[in-house]
Steps between C-alpha positions, in 0.01 A plus 500: 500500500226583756293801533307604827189685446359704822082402527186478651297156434168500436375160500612163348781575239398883465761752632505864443845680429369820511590737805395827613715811324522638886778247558672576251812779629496267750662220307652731250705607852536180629654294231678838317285474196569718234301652217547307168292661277153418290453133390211306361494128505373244261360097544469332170437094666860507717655684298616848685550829329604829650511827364687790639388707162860506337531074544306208476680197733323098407484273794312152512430417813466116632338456869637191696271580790322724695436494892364731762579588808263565724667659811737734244207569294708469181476292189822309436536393067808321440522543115746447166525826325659471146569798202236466267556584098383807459111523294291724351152524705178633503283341784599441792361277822568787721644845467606705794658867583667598819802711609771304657714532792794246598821387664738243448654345781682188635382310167136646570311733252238645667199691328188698571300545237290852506164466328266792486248326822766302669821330529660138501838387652732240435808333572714290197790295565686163488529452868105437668599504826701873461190597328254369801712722756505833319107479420 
């Protein structure tokens, strides 16, 4: 499975996913995104968890690698993403809210996540080189 990630790099291995809410109708329009709903997202080590506030869904996530590329300015992860046994938890790595918006499409899920300063926007999928022309 491989996941692009639109970014900006700062320096070294430091990129920034985050993009300005301005652009956001305008690749809401251009990939015919449409609302989801409320989520908020969970990192316990790899381990995944997203919460719509009726479900809970368990993913552990492996990396195989990660490459950028500079003239796309994208972040390419090329991962293993197995159901994870459902646990009880109480602290978490990282906890995250945002309102989602998506399309599936050719094999390609595509989501931009809506926080309350900004927005991030990616492309998932089993073919990379699909992926790579649709960014």
């Amino acid at each position: 499975m491989y996941n692009i990630t639109k970014v900006s790099h700062i320096n070294n291995d430091i990129y920034n996913i985050k993009i300005q809410l301005d652009k956001k109708e305008q690749l809401i329009k251009k990939y015919g995104l449409k609302e989801v709903g409320e989520y908020k997202e969970y990192w316990i080590n790899n381990v995944q968890i997203i919460s719509n506030g009726d479900t809970f869904d368990f993913n552990y996530f492996e990396d195989i690698y990660i490459e950028y590329d500079d003239t796309k300015k994208i972040l390419i992860n090329e991962y293993k993403e197995v159901p994870c046994i459902p646990f009880s938890f109480y602290r978490t790595d990282l906890e995250e809210e945002y309102y989602l918006y998506k399309n599936e499409s050719n094999g390609m899920l595509i989501k931009l996540k809506d926080y309350s300063r900004y927005i991030t926007f990616e492309i998932t999928g089993n073919d990379l080189s699909m992926l790579e022309n649709n960014i």
